[in-house]
N, C-alpha and C positions, 0 to 999 in steps of 0.2 A: 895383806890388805891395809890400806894407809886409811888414817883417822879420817872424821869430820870435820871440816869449820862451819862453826855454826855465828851467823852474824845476827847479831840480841841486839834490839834497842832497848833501851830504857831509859826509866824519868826525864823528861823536861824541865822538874822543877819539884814538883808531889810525887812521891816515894809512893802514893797507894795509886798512881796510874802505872806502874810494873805489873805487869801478868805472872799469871800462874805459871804458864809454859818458860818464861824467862825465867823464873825463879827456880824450876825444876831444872832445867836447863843450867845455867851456871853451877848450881848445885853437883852435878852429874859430870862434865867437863873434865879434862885433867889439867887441862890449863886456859889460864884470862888472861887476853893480852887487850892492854887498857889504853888510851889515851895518857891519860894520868894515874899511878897506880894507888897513891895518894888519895886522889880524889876517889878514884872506884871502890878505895877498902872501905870508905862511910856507907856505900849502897851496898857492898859486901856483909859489913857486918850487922846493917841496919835488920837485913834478913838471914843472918846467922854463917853466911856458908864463909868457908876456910877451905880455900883455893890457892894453888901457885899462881904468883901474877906476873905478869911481865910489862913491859912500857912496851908500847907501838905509838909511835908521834912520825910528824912530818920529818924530821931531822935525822932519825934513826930506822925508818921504817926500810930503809936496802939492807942493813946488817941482821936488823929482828925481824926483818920478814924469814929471811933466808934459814934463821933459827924455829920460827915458828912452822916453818915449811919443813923440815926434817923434822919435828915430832909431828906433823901428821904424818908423813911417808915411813915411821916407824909404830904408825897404827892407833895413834893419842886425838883423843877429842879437844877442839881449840874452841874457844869461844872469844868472839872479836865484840867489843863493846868501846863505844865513845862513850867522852864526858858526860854527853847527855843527847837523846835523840837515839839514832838509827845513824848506824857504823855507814861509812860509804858515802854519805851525803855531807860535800863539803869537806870532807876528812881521805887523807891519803889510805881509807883501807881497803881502796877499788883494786890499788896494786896486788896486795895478798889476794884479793876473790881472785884477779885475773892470771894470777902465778900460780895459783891452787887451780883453777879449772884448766889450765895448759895443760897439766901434771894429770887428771883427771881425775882428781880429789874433789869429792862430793862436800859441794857448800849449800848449806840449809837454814834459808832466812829466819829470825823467829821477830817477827813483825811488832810494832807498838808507836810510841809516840814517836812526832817527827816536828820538829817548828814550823817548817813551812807549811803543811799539810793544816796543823790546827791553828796558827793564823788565819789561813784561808776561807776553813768553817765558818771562822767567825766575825769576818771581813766586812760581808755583807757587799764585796764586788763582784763583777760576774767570777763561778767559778768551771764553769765549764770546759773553757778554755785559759791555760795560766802558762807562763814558764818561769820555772824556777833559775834563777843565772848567778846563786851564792852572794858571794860577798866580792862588791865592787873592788877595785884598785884602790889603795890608800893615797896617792899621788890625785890632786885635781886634775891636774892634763891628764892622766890616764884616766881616771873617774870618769871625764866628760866625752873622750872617745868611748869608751865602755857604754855609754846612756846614749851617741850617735845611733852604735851598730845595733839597740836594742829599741830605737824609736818606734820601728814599724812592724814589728810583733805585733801577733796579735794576743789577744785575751788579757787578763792579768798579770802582770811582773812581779814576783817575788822575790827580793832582796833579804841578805843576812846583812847588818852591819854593829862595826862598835861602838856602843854608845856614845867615846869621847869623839867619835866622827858624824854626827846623825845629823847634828844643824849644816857643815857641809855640806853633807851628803845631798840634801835637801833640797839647798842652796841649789846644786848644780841640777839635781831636779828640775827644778823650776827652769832654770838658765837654758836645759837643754830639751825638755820635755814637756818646759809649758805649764800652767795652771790646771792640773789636772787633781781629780779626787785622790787622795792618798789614806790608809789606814800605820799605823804606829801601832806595832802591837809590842809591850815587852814583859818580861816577867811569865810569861805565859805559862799558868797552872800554880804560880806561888801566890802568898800573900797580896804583894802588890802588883798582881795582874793590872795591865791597861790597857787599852785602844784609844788612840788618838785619832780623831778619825776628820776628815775636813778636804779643800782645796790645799794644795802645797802651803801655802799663805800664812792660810788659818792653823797647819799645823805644826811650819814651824815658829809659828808665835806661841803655842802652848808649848809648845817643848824649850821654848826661850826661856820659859818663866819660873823653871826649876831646871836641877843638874839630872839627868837622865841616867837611871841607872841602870843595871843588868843587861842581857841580852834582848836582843832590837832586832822584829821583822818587818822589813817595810814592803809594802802593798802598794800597787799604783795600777791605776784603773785603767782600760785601754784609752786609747786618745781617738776623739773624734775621725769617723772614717772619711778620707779624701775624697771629696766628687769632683769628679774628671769630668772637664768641660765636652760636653759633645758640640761638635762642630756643626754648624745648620743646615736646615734641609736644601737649604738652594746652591751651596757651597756642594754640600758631598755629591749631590743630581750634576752638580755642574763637573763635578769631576769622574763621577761615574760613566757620566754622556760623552766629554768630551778626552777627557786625558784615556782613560780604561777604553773606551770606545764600547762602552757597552748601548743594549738595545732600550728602547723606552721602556717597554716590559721589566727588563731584567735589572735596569737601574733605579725603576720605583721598590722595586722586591727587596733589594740590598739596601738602599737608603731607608725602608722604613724599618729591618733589622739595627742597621746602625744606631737611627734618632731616634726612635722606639715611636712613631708616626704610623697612623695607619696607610694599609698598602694604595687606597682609594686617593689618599692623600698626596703622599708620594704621588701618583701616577700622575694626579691634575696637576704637581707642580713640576713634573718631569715636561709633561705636554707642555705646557706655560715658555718651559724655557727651550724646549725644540723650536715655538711658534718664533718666539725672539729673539730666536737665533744666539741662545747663549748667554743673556743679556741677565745680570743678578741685581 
């Protein structure tokens, strides 16, 4: 029987937004494969447990996956944790779930914080609909094809970026996306939580006016929806009547679906342009 990976988010930022389930969970495990192992042993030891750990990063994660993969297929429980947040988002540990479920090794989410997710809550932009699209290109040219291919999404855009990049980032915002409401959310769940919250503008003039520190989710509101010009009623009747060779009847019907005109309407301006022979 081969082990379990179990993927644990935890902290953001506050050590008491950890769950009970994560904390039993780690606890129980026979091995932590961390981001940083470094960083993991302070949330390790903050709640007591003493666990084998191991690094899993973007650099290393083909040789340590492939390690982490034989002790579950020799029946060991794994526990996959990031620096902070919820494993798999934005972090290479999509590879392990997808190598682990080929194999048909049972992965069992244990849920908690997420930065994008509590950004959002507290946004106050629509959040009904959002997409999350990580962390832009560090290169401007690439940044501002990346903000092209995401203009016409809809709902909210959700951005990771790094602080020393945010005025940037913004910048091309603006450049490619226009004056639109944006939130700045960083620090989220420590001490110096913020929201920045404004037009592009306005927000990166507050963020000018000190150095920005820690982790940075940036928020952008959808952008005004396009109204597509309808074409007028004497135009579409005239092309209905004469190009399509439709009947007077059948060209008032369809012209006031098009122009959103009523049908009585259409029909006197269809007759109109029968009598005059076409005439707009």
């Amino acid at each position: 029987m081969s082990g379990t990976l179990f993927i644990v988010a935890t902290p953001i930022g506050n050590l008491e937004d950890m769950t009970y389930r994560a904390v039993r969970t780690l606890a129980q495990v026979d091995l932590i494969a961390a981001e940083d192992t470094r960083h993991s042993l302070k949330l390790l030891n903050h709640f007591n447990i003493s666990k084998p750990l191991t690094s899993y990063f973007d650099h290393n994660q083909q040789f340590k996956g492939e390690r982490i993969l034989n002790a579950l297929r020799q029946g060991k429980s794994v526990a996959l944790i990031s620096d902070a947040g919820t494993p798999c988002v934005s972090d290479p540990g999509y590879h392990l779930v997808r190598d682990a479920v080929a194999e048909g090794i049972s992965v069992v989410p244990i849920p908690g914080c997420s930065a994008a997710i509590t950004a959002i809550s507290v946004s106050g932009l629509p959040s009904d609909t959002f997409t999350f699209a990580g962390f832009p290109p560090s290169r401007q040219g690439k940044r501002r094809g990346f903000l092209v291919k995401v203009t016409d999404l809809p709902g909210t855009l959700v951005l990771y970026e790094a602080p020393h990049r945010l005025e940037e980032t913004l910048q091309d915002i603006l450049h490619v996306l226009g004056e639109r409401q944006v939130v700045v959310a960083r620090e989220l769940t420590k001490i110096y939580e913020e929201c920045i919250r404004g037009t592009v503008s306005e927000v990166m003039a507050s963020v000018a006016k000190g150095k920005v520190r820690g982790e940075v989710v940036i928020l952008i509101a959808p952008g005004e929806p396009v109204q597509e010009e309808t074409e007028p009623l004497d135009k579409t009747l005239h092309r209905l009547l004469y190009e399509e060779q439709l009947s007077v009847k059948d060209a008032a019907r369809k012209a006031a679906e098009i122009t959103g005109v009523t049908r009585n309407e259409a029909y006197s301006e269809a007759l109109r342009l029968k009598n005059e022979g076409g005439q707009i």
